[in-house]
C-alpha positions in Angstrom: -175.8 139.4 82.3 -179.3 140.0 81.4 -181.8 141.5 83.7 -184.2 139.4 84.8 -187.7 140.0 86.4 -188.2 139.1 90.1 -191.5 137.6 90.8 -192.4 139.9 94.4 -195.0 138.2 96.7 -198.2 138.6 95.5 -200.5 140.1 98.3 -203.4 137.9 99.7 -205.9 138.3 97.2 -207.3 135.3 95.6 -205.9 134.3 92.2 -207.7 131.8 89.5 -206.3 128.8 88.8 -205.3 130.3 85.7 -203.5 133.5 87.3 -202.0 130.9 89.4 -200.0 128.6 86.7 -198.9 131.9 85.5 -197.2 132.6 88.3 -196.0 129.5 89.2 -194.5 129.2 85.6 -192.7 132.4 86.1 -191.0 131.1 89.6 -190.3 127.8 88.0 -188.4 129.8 85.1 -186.6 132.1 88.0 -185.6 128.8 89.6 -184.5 126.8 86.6 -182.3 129.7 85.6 -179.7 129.0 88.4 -179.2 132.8 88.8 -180.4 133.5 92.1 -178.9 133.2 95.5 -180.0 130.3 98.2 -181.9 133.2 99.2 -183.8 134.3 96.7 -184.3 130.5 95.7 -185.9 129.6 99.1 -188.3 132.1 98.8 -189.2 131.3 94.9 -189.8 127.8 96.2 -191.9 128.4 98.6 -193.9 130.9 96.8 -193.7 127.9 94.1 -195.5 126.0 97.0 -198.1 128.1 98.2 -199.1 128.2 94.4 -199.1 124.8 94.3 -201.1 124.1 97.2 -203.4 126.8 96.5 -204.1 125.2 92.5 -204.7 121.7 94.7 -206.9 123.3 97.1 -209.1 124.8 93.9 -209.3 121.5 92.4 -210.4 119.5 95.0 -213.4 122.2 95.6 -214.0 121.6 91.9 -213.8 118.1 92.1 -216.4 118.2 95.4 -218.8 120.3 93.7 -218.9 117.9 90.5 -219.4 115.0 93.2 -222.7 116.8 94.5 -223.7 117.8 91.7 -223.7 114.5 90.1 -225.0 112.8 93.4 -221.4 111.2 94.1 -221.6 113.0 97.7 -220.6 110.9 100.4 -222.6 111.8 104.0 
C-alpha cells in the first residue's frame, strides 16, 4: 500500500480562492481513493465543505462588487 498524504486542518487563516481549489482538490482525491476510514472520510467532507462554502462566499463578494461597480446595486 502506498503512503498517502493526509490533508490536516488548515488553521483559520484566510486562503484565495486559488489556495482553496487546491485544497479542495487534494480532499476530493483523499475521498475518491476509498482508502480512509468513515472517520477520516467525515472529516475530509466536511473540510471538503467548508472549502466549498468558503470559494461561494468569495464569489458572491466578487460578484457584489462587480454589481456596484457597474451600478447593478440594488438599495
Amino acid at each position: 500500500m502506498s503512503p498517502r498524504k493526509k490533508t490536516e486542518p488548515q488553521e483559520e487563516k484566510e486562503l484565495s480562492i486559488e489556495e482553496a481549489f487546491v485544497q479542495l482538490e487534494e480532499v476530493l482525491k483523499q475521498l475518491e481513493e476509498g482508502e480512509c476510514s468513515l472517520e477520516e472520510s467525515f472529516r475530509y467532507y466536511e473540510e471538503g465543505m467548508k472549502l466549498v462554502k468558503s470559494c461561494h462566499d468569495k464569489i458572491e463578494k466578487v460578484e457584489r462588487q462587480i454589481q456596484v461597480l457597474s451600478g447593478e446595486d440594488e438599495e
